[in-house]
C-alpha positions in Angstrom: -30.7 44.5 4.0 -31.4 43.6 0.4 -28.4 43.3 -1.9 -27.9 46.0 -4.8 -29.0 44.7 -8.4 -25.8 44.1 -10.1 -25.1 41.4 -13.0 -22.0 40.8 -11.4 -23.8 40.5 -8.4 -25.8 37.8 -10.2 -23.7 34.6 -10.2 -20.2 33.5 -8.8 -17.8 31.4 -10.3 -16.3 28.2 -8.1 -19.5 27.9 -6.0 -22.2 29.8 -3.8 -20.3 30.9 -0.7 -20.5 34.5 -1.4 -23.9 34.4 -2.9 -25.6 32.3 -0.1 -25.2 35.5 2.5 -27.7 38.0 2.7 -24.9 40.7 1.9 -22.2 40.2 -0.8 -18.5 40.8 0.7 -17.6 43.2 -1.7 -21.1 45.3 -1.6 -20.2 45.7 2.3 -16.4 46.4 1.5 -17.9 49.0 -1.6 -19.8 50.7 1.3 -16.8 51.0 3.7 -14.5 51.5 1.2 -13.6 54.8 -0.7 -14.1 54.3 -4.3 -10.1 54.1 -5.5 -10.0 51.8 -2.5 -12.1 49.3 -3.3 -11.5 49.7 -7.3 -8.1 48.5 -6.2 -9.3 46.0 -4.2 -11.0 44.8 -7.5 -8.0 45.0 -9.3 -5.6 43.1 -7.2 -8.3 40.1 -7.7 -8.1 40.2 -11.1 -4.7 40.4 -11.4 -4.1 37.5 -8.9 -6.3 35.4 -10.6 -5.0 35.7 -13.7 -1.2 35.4 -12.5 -1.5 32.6 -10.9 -4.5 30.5 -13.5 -1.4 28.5 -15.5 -0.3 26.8 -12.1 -4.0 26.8 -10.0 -7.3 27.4 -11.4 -6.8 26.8 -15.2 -9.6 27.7 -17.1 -12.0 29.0 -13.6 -9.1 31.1 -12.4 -9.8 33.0 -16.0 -13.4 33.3 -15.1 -12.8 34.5 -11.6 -10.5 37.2 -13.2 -13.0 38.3 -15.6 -16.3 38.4 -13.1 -13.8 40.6 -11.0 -13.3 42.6 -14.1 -17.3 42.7 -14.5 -17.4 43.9 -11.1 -14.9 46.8 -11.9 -16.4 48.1 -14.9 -20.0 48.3 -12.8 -18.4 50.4 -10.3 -16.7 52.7 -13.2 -19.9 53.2 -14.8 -21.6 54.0 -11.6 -20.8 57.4 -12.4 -17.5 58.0 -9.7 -14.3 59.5 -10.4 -11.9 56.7 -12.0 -10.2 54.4 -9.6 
């Protein structure tokens, strides 16, 4: 199965775990999901991320946050009722 074209899809922030499988986590959690599902799902990262980026991640807990963000915004514009 090839992996949707996404430019969040294109890199990952802290590594290549993700990236390395033949299907993204969160493409196989978008298909199983509902859409308000896995928008929250989506949010919750962001959020996390950028809760916790004083006392963790610094400066890459910002970026994680924002490519979750990216991520979001792809599924808004995919044309789907709004999370």
């Amino acid at each position: 199965m090839n992996e949707p074209r996404s430019e969040a899809n294109e890199y990952q922030v802290g590594g290549d775990h993700y990236r390395s499988l033949p299907v993204q986590p969160w493409t196989a959690m978008e298909s199983w999901m509902s859409h308000e599902a896995f928008c929250g799902f989506l949010q919750g990262n962001a959020v996390k991320y950028l809760a916790r980026y004083k006392t963790k991640g610094g400066v890459e807990d910002l970026r994680k946050a924002r490519h979750y963000i990216e991520k979001l915004i792809e599924a808004e514009m995919k044309g789907k009722p709004s999370c």
